[in-house]
N, C-alpha and C positions, 0 to 999 in steps of 0.2 A: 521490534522495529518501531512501533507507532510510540510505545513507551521512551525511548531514546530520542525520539523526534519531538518531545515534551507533551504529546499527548496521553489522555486517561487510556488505559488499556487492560482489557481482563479477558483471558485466554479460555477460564473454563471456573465454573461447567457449563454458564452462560456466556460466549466470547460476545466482548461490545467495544468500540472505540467511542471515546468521546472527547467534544473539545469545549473550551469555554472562552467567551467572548464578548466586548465591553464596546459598550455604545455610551452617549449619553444619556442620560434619564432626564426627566420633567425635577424642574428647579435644581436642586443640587444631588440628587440620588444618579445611582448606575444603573443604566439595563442591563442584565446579564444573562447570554443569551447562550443555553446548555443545547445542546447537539449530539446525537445519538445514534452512531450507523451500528448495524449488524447485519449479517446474514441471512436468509429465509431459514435456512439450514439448524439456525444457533436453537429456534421457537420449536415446542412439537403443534405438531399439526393435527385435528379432527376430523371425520367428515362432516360437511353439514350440507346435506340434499347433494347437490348435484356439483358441488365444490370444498373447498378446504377451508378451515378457519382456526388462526392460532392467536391467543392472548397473551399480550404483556401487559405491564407494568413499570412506570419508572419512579422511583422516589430518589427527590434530590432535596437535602436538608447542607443551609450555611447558618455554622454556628459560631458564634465567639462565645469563651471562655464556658463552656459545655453550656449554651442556653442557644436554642433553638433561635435565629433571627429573621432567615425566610426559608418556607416549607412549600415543597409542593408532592403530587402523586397522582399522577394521570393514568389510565386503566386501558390501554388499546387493543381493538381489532383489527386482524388482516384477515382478509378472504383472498384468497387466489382459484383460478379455474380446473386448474391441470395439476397433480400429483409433481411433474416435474419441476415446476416453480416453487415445492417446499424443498427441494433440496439444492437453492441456489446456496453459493458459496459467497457470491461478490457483494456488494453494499447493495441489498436489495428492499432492504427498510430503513426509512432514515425518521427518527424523531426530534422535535423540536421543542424549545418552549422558552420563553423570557420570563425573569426575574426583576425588580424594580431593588435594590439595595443601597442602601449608606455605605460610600468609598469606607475602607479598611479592610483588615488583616481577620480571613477566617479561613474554617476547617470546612470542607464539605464532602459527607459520604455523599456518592452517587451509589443506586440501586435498583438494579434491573432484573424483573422475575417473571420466568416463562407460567404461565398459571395452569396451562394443559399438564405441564410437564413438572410440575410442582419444585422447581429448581431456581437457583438466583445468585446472581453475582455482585459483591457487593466492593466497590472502591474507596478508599480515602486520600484526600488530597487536601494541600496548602492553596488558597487563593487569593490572589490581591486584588480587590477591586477597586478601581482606581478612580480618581476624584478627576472627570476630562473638565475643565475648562478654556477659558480661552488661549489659544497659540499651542494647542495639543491635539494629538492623533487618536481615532479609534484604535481599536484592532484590526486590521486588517482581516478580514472576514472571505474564506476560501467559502465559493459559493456556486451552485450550476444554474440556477436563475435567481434575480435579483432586481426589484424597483426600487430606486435609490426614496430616502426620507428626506425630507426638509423641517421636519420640527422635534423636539426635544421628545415631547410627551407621544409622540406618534410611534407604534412597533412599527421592523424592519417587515415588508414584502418579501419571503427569500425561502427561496429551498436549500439548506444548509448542505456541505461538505464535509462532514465532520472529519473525513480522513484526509484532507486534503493531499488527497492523491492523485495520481494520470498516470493512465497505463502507454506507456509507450507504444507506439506505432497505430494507435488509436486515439488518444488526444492528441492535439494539437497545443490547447489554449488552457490556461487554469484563469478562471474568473476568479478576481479578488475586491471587494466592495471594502470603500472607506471613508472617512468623515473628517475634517477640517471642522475644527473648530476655533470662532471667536469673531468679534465686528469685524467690518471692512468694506472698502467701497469696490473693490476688485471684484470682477466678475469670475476670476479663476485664480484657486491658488498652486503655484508651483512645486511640483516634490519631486523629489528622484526614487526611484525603487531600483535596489541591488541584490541579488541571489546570490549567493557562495555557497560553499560546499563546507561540509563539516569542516575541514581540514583550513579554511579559512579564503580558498581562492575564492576572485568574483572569477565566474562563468556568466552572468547577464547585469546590465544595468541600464537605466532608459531615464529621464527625462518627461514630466508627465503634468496635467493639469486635473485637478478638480472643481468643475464649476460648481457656482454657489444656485445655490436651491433653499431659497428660503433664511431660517436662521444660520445656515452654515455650509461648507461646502461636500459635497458628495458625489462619490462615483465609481466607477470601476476602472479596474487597471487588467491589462491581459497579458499575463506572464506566458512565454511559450517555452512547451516542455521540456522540446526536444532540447532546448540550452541549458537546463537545467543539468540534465544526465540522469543514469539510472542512482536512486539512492535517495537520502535525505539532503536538500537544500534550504537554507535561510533565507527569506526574504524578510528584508529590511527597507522599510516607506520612511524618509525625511521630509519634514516641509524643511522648501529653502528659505523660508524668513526668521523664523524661530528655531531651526534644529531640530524639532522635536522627532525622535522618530521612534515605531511599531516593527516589533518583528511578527512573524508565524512562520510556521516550516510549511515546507513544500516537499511533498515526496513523489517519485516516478518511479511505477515499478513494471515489470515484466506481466505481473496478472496478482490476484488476492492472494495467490497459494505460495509465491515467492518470495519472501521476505529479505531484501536484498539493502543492507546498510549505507557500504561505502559502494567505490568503483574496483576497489579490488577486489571487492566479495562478487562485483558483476564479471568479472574476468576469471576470478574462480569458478564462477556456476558455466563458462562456456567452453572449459578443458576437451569437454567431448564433440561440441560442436563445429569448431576452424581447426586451424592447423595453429599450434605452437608458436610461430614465426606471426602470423596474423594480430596473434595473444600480445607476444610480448611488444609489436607495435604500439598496442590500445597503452599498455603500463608502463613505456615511456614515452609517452606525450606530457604535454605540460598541461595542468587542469581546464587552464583556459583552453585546451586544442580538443578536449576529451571530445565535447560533446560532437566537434566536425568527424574527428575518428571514427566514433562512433555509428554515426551516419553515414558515412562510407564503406563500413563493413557490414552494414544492414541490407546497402545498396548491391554491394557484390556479391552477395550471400539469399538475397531474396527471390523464392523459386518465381514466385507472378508478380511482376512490378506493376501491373495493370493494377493492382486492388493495394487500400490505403492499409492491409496487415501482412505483417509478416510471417505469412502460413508455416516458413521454416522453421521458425523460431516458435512460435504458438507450440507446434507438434514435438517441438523438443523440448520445452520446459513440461509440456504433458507427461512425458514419456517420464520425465526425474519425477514428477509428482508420484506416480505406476510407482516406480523405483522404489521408492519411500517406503510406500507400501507393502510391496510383496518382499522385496531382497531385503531389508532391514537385518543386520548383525549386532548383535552385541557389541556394545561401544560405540556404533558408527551407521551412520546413515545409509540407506539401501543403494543409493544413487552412486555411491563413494565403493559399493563394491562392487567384484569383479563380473557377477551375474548383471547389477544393476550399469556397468560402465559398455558391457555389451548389449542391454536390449536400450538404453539411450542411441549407441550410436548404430546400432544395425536394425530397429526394432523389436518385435515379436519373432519369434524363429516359426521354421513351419514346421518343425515336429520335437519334439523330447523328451529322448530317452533317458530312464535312468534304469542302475541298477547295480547291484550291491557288492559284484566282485568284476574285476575284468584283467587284461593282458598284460597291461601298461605299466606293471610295475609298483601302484600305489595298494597303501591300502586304504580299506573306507567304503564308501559310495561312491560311484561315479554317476556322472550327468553331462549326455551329451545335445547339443544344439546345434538342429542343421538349419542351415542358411540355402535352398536349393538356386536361388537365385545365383549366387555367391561361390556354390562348389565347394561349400565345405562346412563342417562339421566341429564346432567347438565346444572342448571335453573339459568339467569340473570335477574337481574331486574334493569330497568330502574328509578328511584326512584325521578328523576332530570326534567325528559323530555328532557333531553342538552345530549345525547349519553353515559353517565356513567355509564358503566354497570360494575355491581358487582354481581359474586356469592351469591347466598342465602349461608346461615349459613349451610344447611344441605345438602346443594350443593359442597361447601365446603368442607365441611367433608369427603363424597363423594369421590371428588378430591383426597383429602391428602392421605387416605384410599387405591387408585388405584392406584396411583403413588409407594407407598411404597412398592404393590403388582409387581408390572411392575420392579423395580429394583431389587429387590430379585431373579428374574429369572435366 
């Protein structure tokens, strides 16, 4: 997902997202400003006394034409307190660091190595660093805090976003810092910022100012999530007097473990969640309608509307994660089978039996799961001996039967 969204991304054996970003620099050079989330989970962890402590490493090398042009490699500590915070999943370490470079056309491996764990993930990528002067834009910079700059040679104040992400029903607001550049007697310059969706609809656009600060103008813009949607968004900044405009993407997802693209990959991950009829509402709306749709069946669907999260939805995309894990079949995702399509929609059963011949007619293994709540008992059979378990016929029916009861409520 993050690699489709045009950021750096490496899955294993070290996962890291990274993104890269252009400011001005002192006289005619770029600051380039490298960003690095990961997981707690990604680093191994030691004890040390009475807490945990895990090292990395990052080397970030741009070259033209195989000659090394600017280098660096920075060596870090994390400590945390508690056992439970090395096995966070979410962007739980974010690294940072700027570059001073001559605008042009280079190569730059990024490289990230856990040092406990003797392991490293190593990226390459194309980058243009661009020559900002005057009646031109930064990058737009996704960022969770930020003090805006007024001088060329001065670093940015900023705690990076490298994934420029927001989790649904938990952000609100995506912060994005930017910069104007070139003379002027104007105390603010004018731009519009426009969000679309891969597929090219706008879904948000606004009208915005950046005051001047110094040599130039700078500031933040507050993109809100919810109009974005679930998936990958564009944002695109114009200044109104020159044209010039900056994109970055923007993404909103369900949680880290969800990797969720477009809005039909979001209506496909909620098959087990609503009702069909509900579904196919969300996937004919027009793009611009998605994100109010959206918001309406969150609204109708959420068990405590007192609290700003969606405990429904939290505990269902839990439950596919479970899914993943334990039911996983050959060729196909756990969540996608028949074990894993009933404990999404029913949870945990409270007892299961299995065993290796029974009445019913099949052959193979059987596997039954009772629901005492529920009154009933649904039976898998093994048919294969390879793990492929499928509902019986009258198991089945069963299911469909319960389900239909359970949303009527």
């Amino acid at each position: 997902m993050y690699r489709r969204a045009g950021l750096i991304a490496e899955a294993a054996p070290v996962p890291f997202v990274a993104s890269v970003r252009y400011l001005a620099g002192p006289r005619d050079s770029t600051l380039v400003l490298i960003s690095v989330s990961m997981p707690a989970r990604a680093l191994t962890f030691v004890r040390d006394g009475e807490r945990y402590r895990a090292g990395y490493t990052v080397i970030a090398d741009l070259r033209q034409a195989g000659t090394s042009r600017r280098r660096f490699e920075a060596a870090e500590i994390v400590r945390v307190t508690a056992y439970k915070e090395t096995t966070r999943s979410d962007e739980s370490i974010i690294f940072q660091h700027a570059l001073v470079a001559a605008p042009g056309e280079y190569s730059m491996s990024l490289t990230l190595r856990d040092e406990s764990g003797m392991r490293s993930s190593m990226s390459e990528t194309a980058v243009t660093v661009p020559d900002l002067g005057a009646g031109e834009l930064s990058s737009p910079i996704p960022a969770y805090t930020v003090t805006p700059r007024a001088a060329r040679d001065s670093l940015l104040a900023y705690t990076a976003s490298p994934r420029a992400t927001a989790h649904f029903g938990r952000d609100t607001m995506i912060t994005v810092y930017l910069e104007g550049y070139g003379p002027g007697a104007a105390t603010e310059l004018p731009i519009r910022a426009t969000v679309r969706t891969v597929e090219g609809a706008i879904v948000w656009s606004a009208l915005g100012q950046l005051p001047r600060r110094g040599a130039f103008y700078s500031g933040t813009l507050a993109i809100p999530a919810g109009r974005i949607g679930i998936g990958i968004g564009k944002l695109e900044v114009a200044r109104e007097d020159t044209r010039d405009s900056s994109m970055t993407p923007l993404l909103v997802t369900f949680g880290d473990e969800i990797a969720i693209v477009s809005f039909e990959e979001m209506v496909s991950y909620l098959r087990y969640f609503t009702t069909p009829f509900r579904l196919q509402q969300l996937r004919e709306l027009a793009p611009s309608e998605r994100a109010a749709g959206w918001a309406k069946l969150m609204a109708e669907t959420d068990p405590i509307t007192s609290t700003p999260e969606h405990e429904g939805l939290r505990e269902y995309f839990e439950r596919i994660q479970q899914a993943n894990e334990r039911f996983r079949e050959e060729g196909s995702p756990g969540w996608l089978s028949d074990r894993g399509m009933v404990f999404i929609t029913l949870g945990e059963p409270d007892q299961v039996l299995e065993q290796t011949t029974g009445d019913l007619g099949q052959r193979g293994r059987l596997q039954g799961w009772e629901y005492r709540q529920h009154h009933v008992q649904l039976v898998f059979v093994d048919q294969t001996g390879f793990g492929r378990w499928r509902l019986t016929t009258s198991s089945e029916a069963d299911f469909n039967s319960l389900v239909q009861r359970i949303r009527m409520r």
